[in-house]
C-alpha positions in Angstrom: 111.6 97.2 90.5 114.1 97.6 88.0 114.7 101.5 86.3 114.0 99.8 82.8 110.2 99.4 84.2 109.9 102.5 85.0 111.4 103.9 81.8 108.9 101.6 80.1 105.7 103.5 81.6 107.4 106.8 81.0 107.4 105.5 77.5 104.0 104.5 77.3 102.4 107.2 79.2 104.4 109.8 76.3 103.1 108.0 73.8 99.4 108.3 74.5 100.5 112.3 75.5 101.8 113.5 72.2 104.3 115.8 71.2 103.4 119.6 71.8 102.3 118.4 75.9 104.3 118.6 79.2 103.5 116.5 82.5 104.0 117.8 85.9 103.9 115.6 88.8 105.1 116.6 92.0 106.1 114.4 95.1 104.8 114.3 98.3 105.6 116.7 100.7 106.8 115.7 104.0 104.0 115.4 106.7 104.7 116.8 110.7 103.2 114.3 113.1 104.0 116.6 115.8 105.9 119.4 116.3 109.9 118.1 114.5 108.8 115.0 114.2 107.7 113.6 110.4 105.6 110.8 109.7 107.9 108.0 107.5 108.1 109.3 104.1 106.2 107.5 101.4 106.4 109.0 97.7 102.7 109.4 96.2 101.8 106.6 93.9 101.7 108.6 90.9 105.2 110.2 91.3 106.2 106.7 91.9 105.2 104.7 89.5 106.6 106.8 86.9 109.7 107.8 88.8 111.6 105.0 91.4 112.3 108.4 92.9 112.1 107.9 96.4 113.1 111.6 97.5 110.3 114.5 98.9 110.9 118.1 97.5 110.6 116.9 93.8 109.1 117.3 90.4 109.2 115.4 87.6 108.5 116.6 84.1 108.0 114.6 80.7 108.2 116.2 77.2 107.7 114.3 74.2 110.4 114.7 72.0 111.8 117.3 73.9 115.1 117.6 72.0 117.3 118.0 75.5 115.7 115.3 77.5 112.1 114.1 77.2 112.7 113.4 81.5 113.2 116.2 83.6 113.6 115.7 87.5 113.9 118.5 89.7 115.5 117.1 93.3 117.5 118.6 96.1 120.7 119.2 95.9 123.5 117.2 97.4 124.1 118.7 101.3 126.9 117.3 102.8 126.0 118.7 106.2 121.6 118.0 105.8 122.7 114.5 104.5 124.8 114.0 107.9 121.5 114.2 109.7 119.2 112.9 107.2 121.1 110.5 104.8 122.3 110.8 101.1 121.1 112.2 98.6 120.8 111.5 95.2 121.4 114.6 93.7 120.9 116.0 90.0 124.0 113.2 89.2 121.9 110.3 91.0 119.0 111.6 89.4 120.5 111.0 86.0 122.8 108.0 86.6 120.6 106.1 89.1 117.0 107.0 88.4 116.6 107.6 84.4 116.3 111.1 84.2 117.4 112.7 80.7 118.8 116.2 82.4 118.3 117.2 86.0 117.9 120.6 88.0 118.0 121.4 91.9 114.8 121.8 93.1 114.9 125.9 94.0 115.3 126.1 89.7 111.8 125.4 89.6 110.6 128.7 89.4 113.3 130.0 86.7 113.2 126.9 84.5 109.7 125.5 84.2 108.2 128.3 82.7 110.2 128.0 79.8 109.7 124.4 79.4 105.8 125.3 79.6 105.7 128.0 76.9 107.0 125.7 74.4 103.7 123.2 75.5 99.8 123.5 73.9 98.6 121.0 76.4 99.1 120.5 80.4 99.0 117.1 81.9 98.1 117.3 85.7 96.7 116.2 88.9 94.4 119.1 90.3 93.4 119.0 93.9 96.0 116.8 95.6 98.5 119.5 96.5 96.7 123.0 96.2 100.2 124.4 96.9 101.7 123.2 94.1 98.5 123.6 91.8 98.9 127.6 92.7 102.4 127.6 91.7 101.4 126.1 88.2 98.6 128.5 87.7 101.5 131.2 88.6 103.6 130.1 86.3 101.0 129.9 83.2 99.9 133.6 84.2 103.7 134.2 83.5 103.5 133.6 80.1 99.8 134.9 79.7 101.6 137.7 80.5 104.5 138.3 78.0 101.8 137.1 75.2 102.8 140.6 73.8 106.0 139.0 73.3 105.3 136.3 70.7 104.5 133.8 73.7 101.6 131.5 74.1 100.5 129.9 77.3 99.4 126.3 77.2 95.6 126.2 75.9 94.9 122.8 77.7 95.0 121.2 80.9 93.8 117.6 80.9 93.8 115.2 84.1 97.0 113.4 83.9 95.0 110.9 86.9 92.4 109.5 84.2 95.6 108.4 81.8 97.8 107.4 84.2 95.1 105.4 86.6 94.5 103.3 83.1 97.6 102.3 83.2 98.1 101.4 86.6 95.2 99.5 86.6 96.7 96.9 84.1 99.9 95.1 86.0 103.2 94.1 84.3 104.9 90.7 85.4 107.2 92.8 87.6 104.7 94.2 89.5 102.3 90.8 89.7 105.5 89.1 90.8 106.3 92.0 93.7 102.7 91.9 94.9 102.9 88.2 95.0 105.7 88.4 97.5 104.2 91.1 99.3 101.3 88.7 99.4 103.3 86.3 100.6 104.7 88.0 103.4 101.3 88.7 105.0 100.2 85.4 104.8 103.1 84.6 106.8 102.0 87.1 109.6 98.5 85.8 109.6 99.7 82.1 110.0 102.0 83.6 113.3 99.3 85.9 114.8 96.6 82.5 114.7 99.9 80.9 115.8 100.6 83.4 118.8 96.6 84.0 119.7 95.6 83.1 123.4 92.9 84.1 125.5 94.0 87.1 127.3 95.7 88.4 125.1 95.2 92.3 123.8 94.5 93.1 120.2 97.9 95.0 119.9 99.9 92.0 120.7 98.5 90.4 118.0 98.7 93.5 115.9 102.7 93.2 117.3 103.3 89.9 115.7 101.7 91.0 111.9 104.2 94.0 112.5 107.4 92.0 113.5 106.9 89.6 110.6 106.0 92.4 108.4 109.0 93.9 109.0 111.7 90.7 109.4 110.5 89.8 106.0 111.2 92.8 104.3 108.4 94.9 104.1 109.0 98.8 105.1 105.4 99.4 106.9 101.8 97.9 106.9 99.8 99.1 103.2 96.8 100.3 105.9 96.0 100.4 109.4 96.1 96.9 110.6 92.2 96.2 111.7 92.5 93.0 114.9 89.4 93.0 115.7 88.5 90.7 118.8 84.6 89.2 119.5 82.5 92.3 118.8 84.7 94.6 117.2 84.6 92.8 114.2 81.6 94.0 113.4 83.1 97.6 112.8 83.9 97.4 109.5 87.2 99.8 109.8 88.3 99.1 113.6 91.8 100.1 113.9 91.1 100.7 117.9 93.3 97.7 118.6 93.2 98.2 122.3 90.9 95.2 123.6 91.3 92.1 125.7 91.0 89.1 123.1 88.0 86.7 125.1 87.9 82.8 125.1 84.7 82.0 122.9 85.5 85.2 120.5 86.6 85.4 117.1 89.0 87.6 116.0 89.0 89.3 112.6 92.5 90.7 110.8 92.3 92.7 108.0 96.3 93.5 107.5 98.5 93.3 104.7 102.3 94.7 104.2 103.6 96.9 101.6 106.5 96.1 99.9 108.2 98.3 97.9 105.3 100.7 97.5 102.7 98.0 96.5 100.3 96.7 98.8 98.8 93.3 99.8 95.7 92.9 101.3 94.1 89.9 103.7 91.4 89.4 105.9 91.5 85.8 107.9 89.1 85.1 110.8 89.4 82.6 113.6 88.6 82.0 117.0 90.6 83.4 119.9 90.8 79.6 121.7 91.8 77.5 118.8 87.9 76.1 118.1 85.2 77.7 116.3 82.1 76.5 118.5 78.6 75.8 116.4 77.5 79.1 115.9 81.3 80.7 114.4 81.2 77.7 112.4 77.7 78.4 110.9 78.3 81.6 109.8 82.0 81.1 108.6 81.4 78.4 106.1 78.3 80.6 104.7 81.1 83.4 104.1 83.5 81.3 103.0 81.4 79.0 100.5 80.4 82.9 99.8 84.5 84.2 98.8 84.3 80.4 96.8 81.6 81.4 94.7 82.7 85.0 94.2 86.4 83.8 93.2 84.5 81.4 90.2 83.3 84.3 88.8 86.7 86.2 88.5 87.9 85.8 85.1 88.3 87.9 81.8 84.8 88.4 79.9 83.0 88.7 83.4 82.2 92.0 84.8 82.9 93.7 88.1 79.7 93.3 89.7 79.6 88.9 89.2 81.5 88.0 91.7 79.7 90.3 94.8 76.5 89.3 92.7 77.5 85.8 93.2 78.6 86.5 96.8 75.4 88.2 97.5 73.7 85.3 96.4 75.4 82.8 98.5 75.2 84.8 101.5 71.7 85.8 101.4 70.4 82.1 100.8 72.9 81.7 104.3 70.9 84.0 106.0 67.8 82.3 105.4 69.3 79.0 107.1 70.5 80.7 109.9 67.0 82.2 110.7 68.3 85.6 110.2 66.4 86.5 107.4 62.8 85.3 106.0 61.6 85.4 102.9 61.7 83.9 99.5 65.5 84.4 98.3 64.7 86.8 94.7 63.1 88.8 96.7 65.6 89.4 99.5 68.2 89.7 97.2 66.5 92.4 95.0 65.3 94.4 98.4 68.8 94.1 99.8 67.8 92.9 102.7 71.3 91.2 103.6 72.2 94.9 104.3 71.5 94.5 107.3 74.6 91.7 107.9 76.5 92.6 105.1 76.8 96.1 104.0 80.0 96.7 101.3 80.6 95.3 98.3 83.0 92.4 97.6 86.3 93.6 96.4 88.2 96.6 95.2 91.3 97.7 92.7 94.6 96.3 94.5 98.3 97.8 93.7 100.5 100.5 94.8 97.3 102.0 96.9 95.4 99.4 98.7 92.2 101.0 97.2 94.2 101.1 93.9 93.3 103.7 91.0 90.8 102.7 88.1 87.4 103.5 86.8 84.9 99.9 88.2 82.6 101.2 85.9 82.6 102.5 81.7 79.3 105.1 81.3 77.2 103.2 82.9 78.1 100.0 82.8 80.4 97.6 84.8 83.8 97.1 83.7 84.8 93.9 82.2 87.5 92.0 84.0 90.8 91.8 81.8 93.9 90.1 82.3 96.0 91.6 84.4 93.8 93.4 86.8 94.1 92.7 90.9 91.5 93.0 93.1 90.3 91.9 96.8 87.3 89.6 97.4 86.0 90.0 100.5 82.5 88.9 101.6 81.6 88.6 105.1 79.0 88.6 107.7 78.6 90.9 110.1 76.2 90.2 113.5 76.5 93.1 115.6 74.9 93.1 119.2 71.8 94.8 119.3 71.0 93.8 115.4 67.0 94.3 115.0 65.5 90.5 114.5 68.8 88.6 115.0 68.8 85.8 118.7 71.4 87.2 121.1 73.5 84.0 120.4 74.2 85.0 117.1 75.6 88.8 118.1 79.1 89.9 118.2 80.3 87.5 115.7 82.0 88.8 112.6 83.2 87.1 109.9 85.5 87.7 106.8 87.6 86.3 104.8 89.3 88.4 101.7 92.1 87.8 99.6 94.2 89.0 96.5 93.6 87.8 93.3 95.3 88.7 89.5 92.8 87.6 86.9 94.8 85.4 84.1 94.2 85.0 80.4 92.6 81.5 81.8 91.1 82.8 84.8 92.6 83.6 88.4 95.3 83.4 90.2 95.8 84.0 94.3 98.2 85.8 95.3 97.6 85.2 98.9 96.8 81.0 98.7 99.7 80.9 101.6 97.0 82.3 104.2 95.1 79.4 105.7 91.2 79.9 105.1 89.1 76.7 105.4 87.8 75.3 109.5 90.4 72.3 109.3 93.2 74.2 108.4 93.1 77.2 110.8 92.1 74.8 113.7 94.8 72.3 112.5 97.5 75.4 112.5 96.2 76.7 116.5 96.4 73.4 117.7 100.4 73.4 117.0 
């Protein structure tokens, strides 16, 4: 991402805060895993998107028509002896020259120079709640000027929640970020065609999770967006198994939800096939019900539909599938309106995509659903879910788990799917195993 797209949002988000308000976003802090050791850094999404700054121990700060900078960024100081140990830094001159900041100050200035930037502000953008640290330093510094208010000072009036502006925003993707997402799309479909590539019975779930990893990884991307779920027989049927430890069986499917981050933006793919190559009767059954499921749901993603039409349409499908498969009886209106598919299939059918996998961004407005607008990625994910021990379901339907979930940008037209390059249908995952 280029700075001129990050300048751009600065831009945008200033002109929806007005002159007479200041924004304060901090960075993430730096997270022990144990004892010395960190967890990778990864900037918060927020700080991010508005920054490029890929630093911890920052601030930034945005004034409309500040008249000595309308981008302040508060960083660590060049340390020729840290940065031997840790890598460069980019300084208060990197900040400036490489990152788009208007003026730059070391990070221990904070204290002695925000306080005067905020006295000169009627209204506070923020996020509350995220760093409770930070939030207590901003509350400090406010009481500072409360407190000189003898003194001709006045304390900002207003805080508003910077998140509710800024999630807007996010929600809405530029080309830049459509076309970064589509390679980070593309990258995962990649691993998904090597791990059905690599599977063998015998096999463990992390050796599968190993390949998504390697080609993660040798195409680029920094780490996975989530916890990689390879889910074998069974285990599919946990809807969030990141276990990963289990011997993959001959006659099992095996379920992998995974998707790489690229460049702080995430992709996300479920594909499910079986362990030997050959979906037997049974897998087959229930596969096609899911995936004639995702088709119907994906027909319904386009601008001037709401959120809810494409899991209503899912549920629909699904529900009439369950009826075929002697799973569930009933007349299908009624089933559908009592839920009873809950029992099989028990979240909804997508979610908000981008820099977060669970991306910002409100699914409903008041109390109705949002209306889908070009622009907008989200997942759409049915499945099926047959756990052992499932009240009224034959023992030769348990342990299969089944879902099938890609990315998809709706278009002025309609859709587009950003992860096409991930086999889905029967012919073409068996076609792909048998190579």
């Amino acid at each position: 991402m280029n700075q001129a797209e990050f300048a751009r949002r600065r831009k945008q988000l200033m002109e929806q805060m007005g002159r007479g308000a200041i924004a304060i976003l901090p960075a993430a802090p730096l997270r022990l895993r144990n004892r010395d050791t960190e967890y990778p850094y990864r900037p918060d999404s927020d700080f991010y998107y508005l920054t490029g700054f890929p630093e911890p121990e920052a601030v930034a700060v945005l004034i409309p028509g500040h008249a000595h900078g309308e981008y302040i960024l508060f960083s660590r100081e060049r340390d020729p002896e840290k940065e031997v140990w840790n890598g460069a830094r980019a300084g208060q001159e990197g900040a400036c020259r490489d990152y788009g900041a208007d003026d730059a100050f070391p990070i221990d200035d904070l204290d002695d120079i925000l306080p005067g930037l905020l006295e000169k502000c009627e209204r506070v953008y923020c996020v509350m709640g995220a760093q409770p640290e930070f939030d207590q330093h901003l509350i400090g510094w406010v009481n500072q000027i409360r407190a000189r208010s003898r003194a001709g000072l006045r304390a900002p009036e207003e805080f508003i929640a910077l998140d509710q502006v800024l999630h807007e925003m996010r929600l809405f993707k530029s080309r830049a970020e459509i076309a970064l997402m589509k390679k980070a799309a593309r990258i995962s479909a990649g691993a998904h065609k090597r791990a059905m590539r690599a599977c063998k019975p015998g096999m463990m779930e992390y050796q599968i999770e190993a390949e998504l990893r390697h080609e993660f990884m040798r195409q680029g991307s920094q780490a996975p967006a989530y916890n990689s779920i390879v889910a074998g027989g069974a285990n599919a049927c946990v809807l969030h198994y990141t276990g990963n430890r289990a011997p993959l069986k001959d006659g099992d499917l095996l379920l992998i939800d995974a998707g790489a981050e690229l460049d702080n933006y995430a992709s996300d793919i479920t594909r499910t096939f079986p362990v030997n190559g050959r979906f037997s009767a049974g897998q087959r059954a229930v596969y096609e019900i899911v995936l004639e499921a995702q088709y119907a749901a994906l027909a319904k993603v386009k601008p001037g539909n709401h959120w809810n039409d494409p899991h209503q349409a899912a549920v629909r499908v699904l529900t009439k599938g369950l009826i075929e498969l002697g799973l569930l009886k009933g007349a299908l209106p009624k089933l559908i309106k009592e839920q009873a598919y809950r029992r099989f299939y028990m979240h909804r059918t997508g979610h908000w995509l981008g820099m977060d996998v669970h991306d910002v961004g409100d699914y409903k407005i008041g109390d109705a659903w949002r209306v889908l607008e070009p622009g907008m990625v989200l997942t759409v994910e049915p499945g099926l879910y047959i756990a052992p021990g499932t009240s009224g379901a034959p023992k030769k339907w348990w342990g299969i788990g089944v879902r099938i979930e890609d990315d998809v940008h709706v278009t002025p037209r309609g859709h587009e799917i950003l992860s096409a390059d991930a086999p889905k249908t029967v012919a073409e995952i068996e076609s792909l195993m048998a190579h």
